[in-house]
C-alpha positions in Angstrom: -17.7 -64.3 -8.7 -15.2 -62.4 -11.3 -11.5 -61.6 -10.6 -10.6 -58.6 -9.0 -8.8 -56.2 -11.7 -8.4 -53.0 -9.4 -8.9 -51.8 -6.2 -8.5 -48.3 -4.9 -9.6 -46.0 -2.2 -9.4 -42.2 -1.3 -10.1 -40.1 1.2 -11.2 -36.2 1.1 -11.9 -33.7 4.1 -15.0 -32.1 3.7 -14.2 -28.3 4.7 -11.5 -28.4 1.9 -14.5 -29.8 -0.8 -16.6 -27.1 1.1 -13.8 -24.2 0.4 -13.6 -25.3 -3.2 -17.2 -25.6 -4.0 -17.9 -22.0 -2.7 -14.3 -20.8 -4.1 -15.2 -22.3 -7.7 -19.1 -22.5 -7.3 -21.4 -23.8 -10.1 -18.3 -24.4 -12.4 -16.6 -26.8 -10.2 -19.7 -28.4 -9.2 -20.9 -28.9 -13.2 -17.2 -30.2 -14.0 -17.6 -32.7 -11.6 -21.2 -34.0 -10.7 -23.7 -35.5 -12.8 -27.5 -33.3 -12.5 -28.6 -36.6 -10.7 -26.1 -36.0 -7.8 -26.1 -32.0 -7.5 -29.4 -32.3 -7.0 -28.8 -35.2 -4.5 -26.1 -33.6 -2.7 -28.4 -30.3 -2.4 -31.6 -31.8 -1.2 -29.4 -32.6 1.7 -28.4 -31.0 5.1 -25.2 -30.4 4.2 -24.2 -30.9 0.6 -20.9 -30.6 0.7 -20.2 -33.6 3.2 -22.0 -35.8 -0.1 -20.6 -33.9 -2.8 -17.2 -34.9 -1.0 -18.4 -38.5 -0.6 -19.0 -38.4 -4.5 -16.1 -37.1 -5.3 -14.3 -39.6 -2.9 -15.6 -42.5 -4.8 -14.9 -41.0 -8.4 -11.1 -41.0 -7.2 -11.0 -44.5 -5.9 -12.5 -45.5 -9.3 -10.3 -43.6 -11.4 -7.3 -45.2 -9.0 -9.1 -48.4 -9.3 -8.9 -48.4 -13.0 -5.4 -47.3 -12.8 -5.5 -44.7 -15.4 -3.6 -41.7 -13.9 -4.7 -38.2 -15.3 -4.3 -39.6 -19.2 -6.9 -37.1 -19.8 -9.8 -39.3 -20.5 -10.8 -40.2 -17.4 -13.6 -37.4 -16.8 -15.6 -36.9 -13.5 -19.0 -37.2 -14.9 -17.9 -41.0 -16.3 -18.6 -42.0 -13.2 -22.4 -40.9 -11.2 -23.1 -42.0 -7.7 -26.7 -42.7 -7.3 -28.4 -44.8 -3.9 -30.1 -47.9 -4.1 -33.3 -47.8 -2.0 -31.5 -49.1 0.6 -29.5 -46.4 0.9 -26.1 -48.2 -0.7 -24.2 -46.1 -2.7 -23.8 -47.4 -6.7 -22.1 -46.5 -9.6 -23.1 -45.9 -12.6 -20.6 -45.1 -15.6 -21.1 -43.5 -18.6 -19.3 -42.4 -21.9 -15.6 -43.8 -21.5 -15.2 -45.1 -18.3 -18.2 -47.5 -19.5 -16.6 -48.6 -22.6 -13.5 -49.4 -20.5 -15.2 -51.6 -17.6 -18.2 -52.8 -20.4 -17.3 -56.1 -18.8 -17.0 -55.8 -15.3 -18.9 -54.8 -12.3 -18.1 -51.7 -10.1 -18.3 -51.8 -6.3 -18.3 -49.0 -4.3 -18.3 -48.3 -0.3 -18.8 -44.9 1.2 -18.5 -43.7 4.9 -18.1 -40.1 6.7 -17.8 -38.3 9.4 -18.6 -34.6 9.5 -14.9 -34.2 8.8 -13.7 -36.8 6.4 -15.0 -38.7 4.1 -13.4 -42.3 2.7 -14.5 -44.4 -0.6 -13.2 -47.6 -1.2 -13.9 -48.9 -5.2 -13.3 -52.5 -6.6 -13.8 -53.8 -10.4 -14.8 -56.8 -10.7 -14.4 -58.7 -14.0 -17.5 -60.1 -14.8 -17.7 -64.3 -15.7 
């Protein structure tokens, strides 16, 4: 196992991701979500309780990586895909890839109809 080189977690309630998707509409949701999870998030029941679990776990890995809003951190850097199982994973692309090249990205998701928390570590890769 690597050493840990960031942590971070956030939490997001889901009628306030609900009020902004429908406030902002397809232009938020492009801005923010890879085609892989829109369509994800829409094939569900409720797509805004995963589009807020999504978003949830970009936020803990941009606080993870500790890179404030320095402008290059962008939202679709970072895609949350399933396993087969069911576990969340991330995949990065474009800069946030370049900048953890070497390290492993793990990510733990969990709501409520309410609230959603995402908990990211990066590990640096031996």
């Amino acid at each position: 196992m690597g050493s840990i080189l960031g942590i971070g977690v956030d939490v997001v309630d889901v009628k306030r991701m609900k009020v902004a998707i429908d406030a902002w509409g397809p232009a938020l949701v492009k801005k923010m979500f890879t085609e892989t999870e829109v369509a994800y998030c829409k094939s569900k029941k409720k797509p805004h309780e995963h589009f807020a679990a999504r978003f949830a776990a970009k936020e803990a890995v941009s606080k993870a990586m500790e890179t404030g809003w320095s402008g290059q951190f962008r939202w679709r850097d970072v895609e949350v895909v399933n396993e087969i199982s069911g576990a969340p994973k991330v995949v990065l692309h474009d800069y946030v890839a370049s900048q953890l090249a070497q390290c492993k990205v793990h990510v733990s998701l969990s709501h409520t109809e309410n609230t959603v928390v995402a908990f990211a570590i990066i590990e640096k890769k031996e």
